[in-house]
ZAMARGU-4260 file (C-alpha; in steps of 0.2 Angstrom, whole numbers, plus 5000, padded with zeros to 4 digits):
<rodrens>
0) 5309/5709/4439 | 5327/5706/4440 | 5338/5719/4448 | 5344/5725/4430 | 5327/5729/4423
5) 5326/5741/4442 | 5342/5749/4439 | 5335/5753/4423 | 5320/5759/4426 | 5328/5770/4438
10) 5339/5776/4427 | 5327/5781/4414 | 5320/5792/4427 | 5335/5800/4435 | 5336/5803/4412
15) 5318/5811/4412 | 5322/5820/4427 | 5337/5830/4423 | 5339/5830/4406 | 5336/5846/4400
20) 5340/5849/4382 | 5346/5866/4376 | 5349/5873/4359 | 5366/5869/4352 | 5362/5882/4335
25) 5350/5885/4325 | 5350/5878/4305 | 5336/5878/4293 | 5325/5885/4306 | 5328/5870/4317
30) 5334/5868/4336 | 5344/5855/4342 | 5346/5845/4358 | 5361/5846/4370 | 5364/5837/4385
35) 5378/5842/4396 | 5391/5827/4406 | 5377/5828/4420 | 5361/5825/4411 | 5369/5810/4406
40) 5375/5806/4423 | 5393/5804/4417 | 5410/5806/4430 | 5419/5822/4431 | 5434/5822/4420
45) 5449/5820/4428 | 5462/5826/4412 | 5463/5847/4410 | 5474/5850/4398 | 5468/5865/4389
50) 5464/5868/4370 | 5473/5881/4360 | 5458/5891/4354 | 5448/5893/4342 | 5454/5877/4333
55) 5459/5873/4314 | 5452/5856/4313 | 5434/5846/4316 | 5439/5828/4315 | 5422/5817/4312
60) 5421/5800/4321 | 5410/5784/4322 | 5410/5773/4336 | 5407/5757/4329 | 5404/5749/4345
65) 5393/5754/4352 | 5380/5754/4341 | 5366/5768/4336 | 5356/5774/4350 | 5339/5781/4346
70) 5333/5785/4364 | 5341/5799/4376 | 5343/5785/4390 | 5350/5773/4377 | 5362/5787/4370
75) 5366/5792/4386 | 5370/5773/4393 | 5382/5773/4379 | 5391/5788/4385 | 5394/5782/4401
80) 5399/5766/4392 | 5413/5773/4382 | 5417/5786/4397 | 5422/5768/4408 | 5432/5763/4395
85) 5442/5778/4391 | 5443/5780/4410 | 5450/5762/4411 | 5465/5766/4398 | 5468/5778/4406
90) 5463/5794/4399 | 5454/5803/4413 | 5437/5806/4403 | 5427/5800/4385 | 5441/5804/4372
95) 5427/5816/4362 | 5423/5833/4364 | 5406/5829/4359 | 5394/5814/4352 | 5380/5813/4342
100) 5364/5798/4342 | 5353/5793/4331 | 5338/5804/4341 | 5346/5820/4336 | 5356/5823/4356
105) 5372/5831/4357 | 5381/5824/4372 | 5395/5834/4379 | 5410/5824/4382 | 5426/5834/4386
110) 5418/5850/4381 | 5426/5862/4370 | 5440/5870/4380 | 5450/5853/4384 | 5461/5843/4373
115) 5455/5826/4368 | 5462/5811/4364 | 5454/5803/4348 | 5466/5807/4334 | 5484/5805/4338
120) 5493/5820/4331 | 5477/5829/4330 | 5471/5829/4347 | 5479/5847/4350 | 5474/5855/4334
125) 5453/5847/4333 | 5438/5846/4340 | 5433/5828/4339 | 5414/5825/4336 | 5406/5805/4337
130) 5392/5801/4328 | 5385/5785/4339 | 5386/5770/4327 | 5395/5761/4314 | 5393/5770/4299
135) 5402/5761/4288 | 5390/5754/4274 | 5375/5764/4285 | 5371/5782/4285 | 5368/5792/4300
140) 5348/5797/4303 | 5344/5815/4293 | 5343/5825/4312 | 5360/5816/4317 | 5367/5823/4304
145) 5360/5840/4305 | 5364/5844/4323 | 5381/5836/4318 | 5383/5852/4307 | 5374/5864/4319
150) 5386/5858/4334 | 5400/5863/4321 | 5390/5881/4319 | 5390/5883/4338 | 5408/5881/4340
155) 5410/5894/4326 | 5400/5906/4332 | 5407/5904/4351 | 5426/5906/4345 | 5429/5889/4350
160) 5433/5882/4329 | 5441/5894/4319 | 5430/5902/4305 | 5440/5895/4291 | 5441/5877/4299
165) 5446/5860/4289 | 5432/5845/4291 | 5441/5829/4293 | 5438/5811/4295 | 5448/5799/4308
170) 5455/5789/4294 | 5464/5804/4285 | 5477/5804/4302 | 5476/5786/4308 | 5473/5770/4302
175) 5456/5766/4303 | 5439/5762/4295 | 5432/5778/4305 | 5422/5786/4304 | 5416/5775/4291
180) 5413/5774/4271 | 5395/5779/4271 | 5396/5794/4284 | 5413/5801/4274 | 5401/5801/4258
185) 5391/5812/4266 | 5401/5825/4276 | 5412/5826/4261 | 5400/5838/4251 | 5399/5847/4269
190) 5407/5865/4271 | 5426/5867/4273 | 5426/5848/4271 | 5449/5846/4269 | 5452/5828/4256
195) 5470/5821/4260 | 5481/5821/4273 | 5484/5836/4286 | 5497/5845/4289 | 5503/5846/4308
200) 5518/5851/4316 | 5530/5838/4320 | 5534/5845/4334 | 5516/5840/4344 | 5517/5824/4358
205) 5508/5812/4350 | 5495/5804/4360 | 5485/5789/4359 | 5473/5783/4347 | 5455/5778/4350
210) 5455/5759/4348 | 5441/5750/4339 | 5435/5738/4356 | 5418/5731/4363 | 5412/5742/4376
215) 5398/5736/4390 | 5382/5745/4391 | 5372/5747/4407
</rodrens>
């Protein structure tokens, strides 16, 4: 057995162990998975630059790479994945507030009271949610895009998203294929969904975009 298959073994335990999932909301009579920076045994973020609450804007992400995750160790492996990355670039923590696999988890990333950086201008107007995969010509699994909508909720009914929010892609503030053809087909009949480009002040430090880059999984 080589030491990789050990180190993930072990890991898969430490998951079963403390991964304790908890409702995000409830929709349609359905509860949803959370995992918090510690069930999925990522760093503490080193970045605090606080959210001006509730927010006007949900942008919608994919990550391309990685790809989907349909297990809770393989979803959270690629949260600490993306975690390194952003570290390395020096972001101080996953650029997401939240991400979402193909199992139906909502991972925390930078939570809902700090700024992200996954949208350029948008960063300090948004919540940014990822939905693990490349959802360019596939569409997200049915309960990944449910507790995509119920995280949404939550943040609604915590006061973290405003009531009268705008639904946005990536792509209608950067230029980018995110968060892909075939997820934007579907979270355009969503809710509050906002076609075209947004309006943000001019005024807002623009920050960096996430880039489109392979990322190693452990």
């Amino acid at each position: 057995m080589t030491s990789f298959t050990v180190l993930s073994f072990v890991l898969m335990g430490v998951l079963s162990t403390h991964a304790s999932p908890r409702i995000v909301s409830k929709i349609s009579d359905r509860l949803y998975p959370f995992y918090s920076k510690a069930d999925w045994l990522g760093e503490p973020s080193q970045w605090s630059r606080p959210l001006n609450l509730p927010v006007p804007y949900v942008v919608l992400h994919h990550t391309y790479i990685p790809a989907a995750c349909f297990t809770v160790a393989d979803c959270s492996a690629k949260m600490r994945s993306m975690q390194r990355y952003h570290n390395s670039m020096g972001w101080g923590d996953i650029g997401y507030h939240f991400c979402v696999g193909s199992e139906g988890g909502a991972y925390e990333g930078r939570g809902w009271d700090i700024e992200g950086i996954h949208a350029t201008i948008a960063n300090k107007h948004s919540i940014g949610i990822c939905l693990i995969g490349d959802w360019r010509v596939d569409t997200p699994t049915p309960v990944q895009l449910e507790t995509t909508q119920a995280l949404i909720a939550e943040g609604v009914r915590l006061g973290k998203i405003s009531p009268n929010y705008k639904l946005i892609g990536h792509d209608q503030v950067s230029a980018t294929e995110c968060p892909g053809t075939a997820f934007t087909a579907e979270f355009s009949k969503w809710k509050n969904y906002a076609p075209g480009k947004p309006s943000f002040p001019t005024s807002a430090p623009v920050a960096p975009a996430v880039p489109t880059a392979e990322l190693l999984v452990d």
